[in-house]
C-alpha positions as CSV (number, residue, x, y, z in Angstrom):
1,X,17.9,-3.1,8.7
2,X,17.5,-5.7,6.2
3,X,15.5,-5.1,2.7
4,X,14.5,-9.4,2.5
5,X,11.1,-9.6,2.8
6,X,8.6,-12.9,3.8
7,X,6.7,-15.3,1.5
8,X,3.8,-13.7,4.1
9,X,4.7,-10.1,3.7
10,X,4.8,-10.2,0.0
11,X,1.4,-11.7,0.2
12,X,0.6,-9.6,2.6
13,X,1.2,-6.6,0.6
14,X,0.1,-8.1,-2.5
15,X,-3.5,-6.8,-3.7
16,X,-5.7,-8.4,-5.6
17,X,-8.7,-6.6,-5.9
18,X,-10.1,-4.5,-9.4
19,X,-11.2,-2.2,-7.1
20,X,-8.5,-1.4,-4.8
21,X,-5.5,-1.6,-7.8
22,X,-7.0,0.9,-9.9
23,X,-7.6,3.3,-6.8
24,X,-3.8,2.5,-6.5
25,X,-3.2,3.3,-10.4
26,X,-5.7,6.3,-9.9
27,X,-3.3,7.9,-7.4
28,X,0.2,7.5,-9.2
29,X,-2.2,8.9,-12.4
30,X,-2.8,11.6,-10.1
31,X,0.5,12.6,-8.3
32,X,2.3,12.3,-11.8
33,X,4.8,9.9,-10.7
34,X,7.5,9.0,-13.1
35,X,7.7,4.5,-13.2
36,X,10.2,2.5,-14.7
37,X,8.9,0.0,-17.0
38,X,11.4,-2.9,-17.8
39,X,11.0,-5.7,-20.6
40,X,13.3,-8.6,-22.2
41,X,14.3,-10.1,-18.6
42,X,15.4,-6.7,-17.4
43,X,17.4,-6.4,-20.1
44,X,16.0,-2.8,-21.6
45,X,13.7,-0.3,-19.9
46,X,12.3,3.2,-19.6
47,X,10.4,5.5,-18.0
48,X,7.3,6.3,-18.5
49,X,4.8,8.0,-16.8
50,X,1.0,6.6,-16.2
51,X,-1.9,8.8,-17.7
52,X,-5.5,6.9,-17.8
53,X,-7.3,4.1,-16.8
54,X,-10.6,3.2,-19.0
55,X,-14.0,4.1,-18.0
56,X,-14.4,0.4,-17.1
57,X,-11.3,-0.1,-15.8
58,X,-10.1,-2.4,-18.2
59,X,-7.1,-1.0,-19.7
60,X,-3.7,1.5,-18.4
61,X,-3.0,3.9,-20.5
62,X,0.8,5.4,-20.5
63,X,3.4,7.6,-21.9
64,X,6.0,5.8,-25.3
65,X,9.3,6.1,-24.7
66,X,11.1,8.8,-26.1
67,X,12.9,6.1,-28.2
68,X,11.5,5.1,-31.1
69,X,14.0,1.8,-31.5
70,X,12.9,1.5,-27.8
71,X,9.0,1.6,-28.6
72,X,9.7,-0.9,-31.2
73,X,10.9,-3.4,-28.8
74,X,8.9,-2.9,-26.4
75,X,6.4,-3.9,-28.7
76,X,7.7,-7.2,-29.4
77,X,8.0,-8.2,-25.7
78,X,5.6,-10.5,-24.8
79,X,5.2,-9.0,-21.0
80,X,6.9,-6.1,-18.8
81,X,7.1,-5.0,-15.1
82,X,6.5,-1.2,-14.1
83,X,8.5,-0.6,-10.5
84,X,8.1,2.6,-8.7
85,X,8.6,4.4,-5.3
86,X,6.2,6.4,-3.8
87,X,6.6,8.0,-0.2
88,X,9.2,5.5,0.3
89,X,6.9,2.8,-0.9
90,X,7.7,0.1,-3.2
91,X,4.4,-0.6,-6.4
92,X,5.3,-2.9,-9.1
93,X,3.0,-4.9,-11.3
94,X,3.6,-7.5,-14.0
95,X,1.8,-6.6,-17.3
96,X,1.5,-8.8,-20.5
97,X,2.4,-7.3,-24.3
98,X,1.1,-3.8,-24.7
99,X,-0.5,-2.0,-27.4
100,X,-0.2,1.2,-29.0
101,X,-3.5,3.5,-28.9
102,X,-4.8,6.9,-29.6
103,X,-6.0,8.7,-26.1
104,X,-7.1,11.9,-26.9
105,X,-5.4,12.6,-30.1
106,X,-2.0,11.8,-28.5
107,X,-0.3,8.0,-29.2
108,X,0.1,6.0,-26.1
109,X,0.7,2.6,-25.1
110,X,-2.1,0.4,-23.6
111,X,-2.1,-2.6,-20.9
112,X,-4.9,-4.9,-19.5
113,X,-5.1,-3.1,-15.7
114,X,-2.9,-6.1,-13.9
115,X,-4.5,-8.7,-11.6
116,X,-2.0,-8.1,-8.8
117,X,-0.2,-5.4,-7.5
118,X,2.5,-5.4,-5.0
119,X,2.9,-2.2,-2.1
120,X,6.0,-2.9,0.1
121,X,6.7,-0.6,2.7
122,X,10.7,0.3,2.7
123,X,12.4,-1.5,6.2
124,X,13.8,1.7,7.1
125,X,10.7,2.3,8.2
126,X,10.3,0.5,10.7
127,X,7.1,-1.1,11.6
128,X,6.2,-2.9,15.0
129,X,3.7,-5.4,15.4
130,X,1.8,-5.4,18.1
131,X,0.2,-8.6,20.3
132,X,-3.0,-9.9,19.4
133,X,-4.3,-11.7,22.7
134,X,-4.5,-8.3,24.2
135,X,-4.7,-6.0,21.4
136,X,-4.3,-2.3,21.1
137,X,-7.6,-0.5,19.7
138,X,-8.3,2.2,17.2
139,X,-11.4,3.7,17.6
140,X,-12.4,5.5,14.0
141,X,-15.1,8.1,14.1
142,X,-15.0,8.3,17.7
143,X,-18.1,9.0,19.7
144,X,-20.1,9.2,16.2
145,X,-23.2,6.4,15.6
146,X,-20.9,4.9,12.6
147,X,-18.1,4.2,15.2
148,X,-16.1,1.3,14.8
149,X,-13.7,-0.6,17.4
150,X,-10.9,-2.0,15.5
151,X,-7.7,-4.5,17.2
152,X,-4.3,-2.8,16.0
153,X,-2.1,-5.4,13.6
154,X,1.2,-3.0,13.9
155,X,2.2,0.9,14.0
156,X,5.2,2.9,13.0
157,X,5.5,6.8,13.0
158,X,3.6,6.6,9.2
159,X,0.7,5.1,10.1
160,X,-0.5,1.7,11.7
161,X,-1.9,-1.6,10.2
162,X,-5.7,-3.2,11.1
163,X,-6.4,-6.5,10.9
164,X,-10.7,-7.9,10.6
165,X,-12.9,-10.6,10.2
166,X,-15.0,-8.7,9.8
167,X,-15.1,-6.7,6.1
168,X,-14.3,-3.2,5.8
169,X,-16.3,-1.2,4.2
170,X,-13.6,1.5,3.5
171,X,-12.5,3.2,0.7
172,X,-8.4,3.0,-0.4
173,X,-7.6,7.2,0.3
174,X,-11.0,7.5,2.3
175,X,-9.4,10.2,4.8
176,X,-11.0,9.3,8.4
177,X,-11.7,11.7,10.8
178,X,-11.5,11.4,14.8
179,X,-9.9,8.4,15.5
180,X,-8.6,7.5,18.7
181,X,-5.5,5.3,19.4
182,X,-5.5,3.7,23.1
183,X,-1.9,2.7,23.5
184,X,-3.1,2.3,27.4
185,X,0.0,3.1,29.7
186,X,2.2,5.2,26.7
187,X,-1.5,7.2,26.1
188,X,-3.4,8.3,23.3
189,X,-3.8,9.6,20.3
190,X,-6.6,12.1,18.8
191,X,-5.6,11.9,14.9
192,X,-7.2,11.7,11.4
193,X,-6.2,8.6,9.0
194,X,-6.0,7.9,5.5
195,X,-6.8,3.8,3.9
196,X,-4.1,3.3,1.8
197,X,-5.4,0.0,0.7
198,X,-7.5,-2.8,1.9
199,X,-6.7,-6.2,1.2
200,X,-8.7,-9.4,2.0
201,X,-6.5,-12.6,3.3
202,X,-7.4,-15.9,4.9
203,X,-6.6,-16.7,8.5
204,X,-4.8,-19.8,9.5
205,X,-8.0,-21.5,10.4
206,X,-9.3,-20.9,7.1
207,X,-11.5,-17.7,7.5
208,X,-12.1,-14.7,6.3
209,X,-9.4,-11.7,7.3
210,X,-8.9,-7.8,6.0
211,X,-5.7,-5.8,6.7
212,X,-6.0,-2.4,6.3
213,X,-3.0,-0.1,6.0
214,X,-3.3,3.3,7.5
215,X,-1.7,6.7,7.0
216,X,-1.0,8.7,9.7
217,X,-2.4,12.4,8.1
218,X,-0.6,15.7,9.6
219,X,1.0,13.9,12.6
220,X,2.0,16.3,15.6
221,X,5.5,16.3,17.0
222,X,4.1,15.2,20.3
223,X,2.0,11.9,18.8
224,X,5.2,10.9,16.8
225,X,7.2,10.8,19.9
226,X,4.7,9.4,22.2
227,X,4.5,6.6,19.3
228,X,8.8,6.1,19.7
229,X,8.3,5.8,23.0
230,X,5.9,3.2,23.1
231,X,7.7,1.4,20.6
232,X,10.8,1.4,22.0
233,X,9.2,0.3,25.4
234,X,7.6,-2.3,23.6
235,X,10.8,-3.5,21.9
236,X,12.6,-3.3,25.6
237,X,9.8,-5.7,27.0
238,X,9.8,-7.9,24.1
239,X,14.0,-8.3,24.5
240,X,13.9,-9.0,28.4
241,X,11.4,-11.7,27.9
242,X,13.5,-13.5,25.6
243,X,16.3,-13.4,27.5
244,X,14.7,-15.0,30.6
């Protein structure tokens, strides 16, 4: 399956928001993920691993290089990218010319927390998207006073994507309990989900639209193959009405 992505799934998967790209930061911070940090075109990089962000969320702190010629230049490059894969998802962010700091007795470098950051799902993961004129609905916090009936955007065996117009008050890795999936004639599912992120867009008629991404959290054997199923039925219909 092809790895080029759209001008709309880049934006797409683009976030923007202070709030939702440090909770992103927060969580490589908190897994320890090792990122690759490249300067001078590409030309030179290293890895580096991500250890704080400010109390007002202004700057990144992360690991030097083990390097000191490497530091040096790194110092004299006017901006960087750090690249990394997570879960089989892609995070990179642009950066301009870092600092060197003290953080807690130990010398690190320091960044301005970027503007953007982009999340791209890897294609071999394949994700369907599903029609909007009669849309597929996830019900979150089923049968609760706070519940909320949501149209389905797309779904893969990871997790499914919601889009709004109307805002989400979510959190990026709010887990939420008791949702219910109504894929109507393939069945349901009873299952718990994790926001991944939650990023605002504009419809084509100018207004306001969310997308949320979703994880799927602890998903049984049977949903994941009721979910293949549907797909593939899906797919089928989809391929029969284009050859008419």
């Amino acid at each position: 399956m092809t790895n080029t992505y759209t001008d709309e799934e880049i934006e797409r998967c683009t976030l923007t928001g202070n709030r939702e790209i440090v909770f992103q930061l927060r969580g490589l911070i908190k897994q320890g993920e090792r990122i690759s940090l490249s300067f001078d075109g590409g030309k030179q990089s290293f890895l580096t691993v991500l250890i704080d962000v400010s109390d007002d969320n202004a700057h990144l702190y992360f690991d030097v290089a083990g390097s000191e010629d490497v530091n040096r230049a790194y110092l004299r490059a006017d901006h960087c990218v750090f690249t990394s894969v997570v879960n089989g998802i892609r995070i990179q962010f642009p950066a301009p010319q870092g600092r060197e700091a003290k953080l807690r007795g130990e010398r690190v470098f320091a960044v301005p927390v970027p503007k953007s950051l982009l999340r791209l799902q890897r294609r071999d993961v394949f994700r369907l998207q599903l029609p909007s004129a009669k849309p597929y609905i996830c019900r979150i916090r089923r049968g609760t006073p706070e519940e909320k009936e949501l149209p389905l955007h797309d779904i893969s065996i990871g997790g499914v994507g919601i889009l709004s117009y109307e805002k989400l008050e979510f959190e990026p890795l709010e887990v939420l309990e008791n949702c219910w999936i109504d894929l109507r004639d393939s069945g349901a599912l009873a299952l718990a989900l994790e926001v991944r992120y939650i990023t605002p867009l504009e419809s084509r008629t100018g207004k306001p639209l969310w997308h949320m991404g979703c994880q799927f959290l602890k998903l049984s054997a049977l949903n994941e193959t009721l979910i293949q199923r549907f797909m593939g039925r899906l797919e089928a219909e989809r391929r029969a009405m284009q050859a008419d």
